[in-house]
N, C-alpha and C positions, 0 to 999 in steps of 0.2 A: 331314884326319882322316877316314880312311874309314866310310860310313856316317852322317855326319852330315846332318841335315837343315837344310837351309837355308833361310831365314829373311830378309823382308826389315821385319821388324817397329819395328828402330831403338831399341826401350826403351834407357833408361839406369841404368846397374845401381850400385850402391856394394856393394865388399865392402869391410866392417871385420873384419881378418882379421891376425893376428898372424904367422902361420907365410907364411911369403913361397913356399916351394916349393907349396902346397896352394891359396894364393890363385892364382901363377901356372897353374896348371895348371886352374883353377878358367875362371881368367880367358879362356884359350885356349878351352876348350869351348865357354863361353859366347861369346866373338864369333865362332867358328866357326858359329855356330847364329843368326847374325845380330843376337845384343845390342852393346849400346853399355857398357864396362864399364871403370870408373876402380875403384884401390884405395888403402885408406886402412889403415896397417899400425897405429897408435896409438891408443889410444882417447880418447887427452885431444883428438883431435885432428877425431874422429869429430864432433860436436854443432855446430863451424862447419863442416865439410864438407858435412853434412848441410841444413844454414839456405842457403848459399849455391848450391849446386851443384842443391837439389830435385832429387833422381834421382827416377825412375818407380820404386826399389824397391830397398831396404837387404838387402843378406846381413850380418846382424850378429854378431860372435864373442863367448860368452859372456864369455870369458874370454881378458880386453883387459889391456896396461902402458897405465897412465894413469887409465885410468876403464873400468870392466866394463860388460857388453852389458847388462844391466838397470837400469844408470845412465843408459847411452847411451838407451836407450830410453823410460824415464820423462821424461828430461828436453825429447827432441826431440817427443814426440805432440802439446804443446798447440801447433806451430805444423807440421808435418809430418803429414799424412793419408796418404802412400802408404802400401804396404805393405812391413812390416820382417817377416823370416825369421829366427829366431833358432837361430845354428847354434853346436853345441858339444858336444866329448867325452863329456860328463856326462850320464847316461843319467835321473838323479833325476829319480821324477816331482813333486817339488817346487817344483825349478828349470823344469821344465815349466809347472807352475803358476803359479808367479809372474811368470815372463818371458807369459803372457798375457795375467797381471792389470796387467804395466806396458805393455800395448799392443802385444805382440809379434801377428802375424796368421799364424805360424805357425811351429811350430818342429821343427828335423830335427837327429837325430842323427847323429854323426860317425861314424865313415864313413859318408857321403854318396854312392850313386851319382851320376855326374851327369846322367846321364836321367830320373833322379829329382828331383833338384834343379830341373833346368830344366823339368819337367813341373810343379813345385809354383810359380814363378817364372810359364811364361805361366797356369796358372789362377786365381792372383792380380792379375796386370795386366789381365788380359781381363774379369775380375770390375771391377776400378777402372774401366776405360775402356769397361764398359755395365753401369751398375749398376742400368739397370732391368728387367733378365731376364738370363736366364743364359746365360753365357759358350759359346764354340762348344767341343761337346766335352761340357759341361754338360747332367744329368739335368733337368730340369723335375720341380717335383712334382706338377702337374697337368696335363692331356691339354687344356686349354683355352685357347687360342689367345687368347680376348676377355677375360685376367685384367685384372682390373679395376687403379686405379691408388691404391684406398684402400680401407679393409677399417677396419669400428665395429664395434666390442663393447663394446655399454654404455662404458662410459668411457673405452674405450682404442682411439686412432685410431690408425692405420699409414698412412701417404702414400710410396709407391714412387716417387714423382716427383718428389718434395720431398725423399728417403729422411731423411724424421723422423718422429715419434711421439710421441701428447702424451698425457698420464694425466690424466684433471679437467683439461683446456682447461692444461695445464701442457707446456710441453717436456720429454721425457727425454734425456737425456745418456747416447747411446748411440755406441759406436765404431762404421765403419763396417762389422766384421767382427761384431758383436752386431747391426747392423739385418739384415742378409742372412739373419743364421739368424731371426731375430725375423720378415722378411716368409715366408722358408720354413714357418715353421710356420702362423705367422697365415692362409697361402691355404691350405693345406691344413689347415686347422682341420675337428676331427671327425674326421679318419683320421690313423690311427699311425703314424709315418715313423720308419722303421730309421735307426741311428746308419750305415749303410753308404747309405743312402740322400742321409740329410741329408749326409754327408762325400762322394760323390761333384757332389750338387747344387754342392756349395759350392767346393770344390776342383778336380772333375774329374780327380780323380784317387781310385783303388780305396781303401777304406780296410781297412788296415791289421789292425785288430781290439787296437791298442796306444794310438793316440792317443787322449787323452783332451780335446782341444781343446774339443769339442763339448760336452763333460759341463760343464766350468770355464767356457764361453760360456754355458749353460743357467742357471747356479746365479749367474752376475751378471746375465744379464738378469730374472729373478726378481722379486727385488726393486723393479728400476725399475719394473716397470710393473703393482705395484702386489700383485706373489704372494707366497703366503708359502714363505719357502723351505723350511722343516722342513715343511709341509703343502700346496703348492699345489696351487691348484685351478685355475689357469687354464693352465699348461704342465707336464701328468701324466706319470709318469715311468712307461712301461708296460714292469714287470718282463721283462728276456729278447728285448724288442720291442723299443724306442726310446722316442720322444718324443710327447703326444697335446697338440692347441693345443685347450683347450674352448674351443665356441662361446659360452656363455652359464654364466661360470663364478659 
């Protein structure tokens, strides 16, 4: 395929993907571009694929014969931490939302370029495989080299080395797509990070000015650790700007 770039990276990819010519085609780019890529057409069939096979990273189709991509995906997170990509026709930003809230770590609409795709594919794998700074490609939100490996505010500690977080000496129960924006903000606590900011940090890839990934990350991490979500005080939502991490809320 002319113009592609190549790749001797090896990830292993699952698409759970209904339409056989889109997966095919799908499939081609991606091992032209050096991934390692099985497909899985069923969705009832998707959750032991998934348990046995551990790929480095799910292309999930909403809308699955068997069992749908939001089933597929609630049910594989308590034993499956890579990253799932949730890909589907449906523009709803609802079905946005909720394929989030069941653990999706990112989700694209159909039609899909595939320079797009696979630009959202390595900046999530590269994100799993150093999850204690940011991926190459990847904005840093601060200019300092000697970022520390844990960061206290009053009650709430962030460990990037451990990447957990405990509120009153308690553990949070945070996905690993909620601790990365949770340590983005916490190091740069006290200065405003643009939603084009924080989605490039995170993604390394442009944003958009559509997704609302960030906003539906924001509004569950909230809560955990301790803000209130109709008034917080500890992760401010600075109207027109983005997102402010107070230091001493």
């Amino acid at each position: 395929m002319d113009g592609v770039e190549q790749t001797n990276e090896g990830w292993r990819i699952l698409i759970v993907e209904d339409d056989e010519r889109l997966a095919d085609l799908t499939r081609e780019y991606l091992e032209s571009n050096g991934l390692l890529v099985s497909h899985e057409n069923h969705g009832g069939n998707a959750v032991d694929r998934i348990r046995n096979e551990r790929p480095d990273l799910v292309v999930l189709d909403l809308m699955l014969p068997g069992e749908d991509g939001l089933s597929i995906c609630r049910r594989v997170r308590p034993f499956y931490d890579g990253p799932i990509i949730m890909l589907t026709a449906r523009s709803d930003d609802l079905d946005q939302v909720v394929g989030l809230e069941m653990g999706a770590d990112d989700y694209v609409a159909k039609p899909v370029k595939p320079r797009v795709l696979l630009a959202r594919i390595r900046a999530l794998l590269r994100r799993a495989a150093s999850p204690t700074g940011p991926a190459e490609g990847e904005v840093p939100a601060t200019g300092s080299e000697d970022e520390p490996v844990r960061l206290q505010f009053s009650d709430l500690v962030v460990d990037r080395s451990m990447r957990e977080a405990w509120l009153n000496n308690e553990s949070i129960d945070l996905t690993s797509a909620e601790f990365d924006l949770l340590w983005l903000l916490a190091r740069s606590a006290g200065r405003v990070l643009s939603r084009e900011e924080i989605f490039t940090a995170l993604r390394g890839i442009e944003y958009d000015g559509q997704d609302r990934s960030i906003d539906v990350r924001v509004s569950r991490i909230r809560p955990k650790i301790g803000d209130d979500p109709v008034h917080p005080r500890r992760i401010k939502t600075v109207r027109s700007k983005g997102y402010l991490f107070v230091r001493e809320a």
